[in-house]
Each structure stands twice: as structure tokens, then as C-alpha cells.
C-alpha positions in Angstrom: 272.9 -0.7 0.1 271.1 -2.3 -3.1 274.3 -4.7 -4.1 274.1 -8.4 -2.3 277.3 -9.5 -0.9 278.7 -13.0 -0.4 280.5 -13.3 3.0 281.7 -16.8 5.1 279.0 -18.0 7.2 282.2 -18.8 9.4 283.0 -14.9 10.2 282.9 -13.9 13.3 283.5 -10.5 14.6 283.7 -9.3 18.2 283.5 -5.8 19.5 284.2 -5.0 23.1 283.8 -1.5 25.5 284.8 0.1 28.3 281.4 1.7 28.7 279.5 0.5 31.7 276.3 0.7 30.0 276.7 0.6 26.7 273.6 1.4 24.5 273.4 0.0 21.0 270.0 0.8 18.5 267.5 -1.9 17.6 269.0 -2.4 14.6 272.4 -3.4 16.2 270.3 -5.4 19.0 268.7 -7.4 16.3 271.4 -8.3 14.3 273.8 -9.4 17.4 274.1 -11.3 20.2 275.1 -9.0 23.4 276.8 -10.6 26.0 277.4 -8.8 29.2 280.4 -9.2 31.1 279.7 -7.4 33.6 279.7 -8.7 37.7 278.1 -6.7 40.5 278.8 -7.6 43.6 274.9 -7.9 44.4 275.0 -10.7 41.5 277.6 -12.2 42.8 276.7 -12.4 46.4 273.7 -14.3 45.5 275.1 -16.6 43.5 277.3 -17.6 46.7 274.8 -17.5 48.4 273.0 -19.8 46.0 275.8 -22.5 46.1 276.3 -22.5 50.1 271.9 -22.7 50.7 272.6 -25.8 48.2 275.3 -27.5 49.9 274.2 -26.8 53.6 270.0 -27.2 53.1 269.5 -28.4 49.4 265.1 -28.5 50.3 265.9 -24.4 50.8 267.3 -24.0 47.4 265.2 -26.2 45.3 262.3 -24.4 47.3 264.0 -20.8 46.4 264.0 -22.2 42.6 260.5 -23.5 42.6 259.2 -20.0 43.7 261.2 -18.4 41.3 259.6 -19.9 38.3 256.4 -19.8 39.6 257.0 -15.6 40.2 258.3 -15.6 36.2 255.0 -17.7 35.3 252.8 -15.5 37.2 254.4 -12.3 35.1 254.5 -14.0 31.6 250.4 -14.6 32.4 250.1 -10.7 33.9 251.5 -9.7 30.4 248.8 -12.0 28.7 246.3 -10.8 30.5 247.0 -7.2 29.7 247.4 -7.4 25.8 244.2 -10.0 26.2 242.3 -7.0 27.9 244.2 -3.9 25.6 243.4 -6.4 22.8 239.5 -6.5 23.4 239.4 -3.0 24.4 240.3 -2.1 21.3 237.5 -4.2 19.4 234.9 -3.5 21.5 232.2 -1.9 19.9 229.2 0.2 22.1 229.3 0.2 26.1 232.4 -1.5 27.9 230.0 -3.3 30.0 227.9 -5.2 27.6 231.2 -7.3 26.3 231.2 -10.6 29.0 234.8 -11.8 27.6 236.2 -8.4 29.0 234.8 -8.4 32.3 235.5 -11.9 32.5 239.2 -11.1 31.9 239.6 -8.1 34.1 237.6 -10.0 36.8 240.3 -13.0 35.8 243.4 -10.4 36.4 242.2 -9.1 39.5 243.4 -12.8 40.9 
């Protein structure tokens, strides 16, 4: 593992499975790019579903896809708000309820 070796940035090697659910380490996860075959029928009755709404009421879908970001930004700002509060927890010093930023934040993720 010490000796550096040249390789072509060109190389490309694939690897494919059988396995329904395959399950690689970190390591491998970080090092790859995983792609994922792999077509329920749930996924694909949505996405047919997704293409008829479109054709036949084109305001339902674009409506559909307006909530759906606004649900993932809603998420990604629960996740901030939780490492914002496990963040301050952590450096509080003395009595939880003397620190205003933290009640301010939990009172700000109860919305």
C-alpha cells in the first residue's frame, strides 16, 4: 500500500450484480459512482403517471413538482435546525434556559 502507481485517467471499470440489494463499505461508496438499475413497479407507475397528469392537466403536475421541492426544502432546513440546536447544546455552558439563541431555535423548529 506505500508504492504510488501511475494508471490512465481514461480507465474505466464496471462491475455489475445480481444481488437485489447489494451492500458495498464506505470505502467502496466513496471511491465509486453506484448506479442503480433497478425498476419497481411503484417507481414506475408514478412516473406514468407523471407523464399522463402532464399531458392531460399540465397546472396538476407543475403544481405536484412545486410541492415537491418545497417538502425537500422544508427537510434540508429540519436537518439545519437540528445540528443548529445539537450544535449549541453542546456549547452551552450552565442552565439550558439562560442561552436565548437555543430557545430561539427550538421555538424556530417548532414551526
Amino acid at each position: 500500500g506505500e508504492a504510488t502507481l501511475d494508471y490512465n485517467l481514461a480507465f474505466k471499470f464496471y462491475i455489475t450484480t445480481k444481488l437485489s440489494n447489494p451492500h458495498y463499505t464506505p470505502e467502496v461508496s466513496t471511491k465509486t459512482t453506484i448506479v442503480n438499475f433497478i425498476v419497481v413497479q411503484d417507481g414506475l407507475t408514478n412516473q406514468l403517471l407523471g407523464v399522463v397528469v402532464k399531458a392531460e392537466e399540465p397546472h396538476l403536475e407543475e403544481q405536484k413538482n412545486k410541492l415537491v421541492v418545497q417538502v425537500a426544502k422544508g427537510k434540508n432546513r429540519l436537518v439545519e435546525l437540528e445540528n443548529e440546536i445539537l450544535r449549541l447544546l453542546a456549547e452551552t455552558k450552565g442552565s439550558l434556559l439562560d442561552d436565548l439563541s437555543l430557545i430561539d431555535t427550538l421555538q424556530e423548529s417548532k414551526v
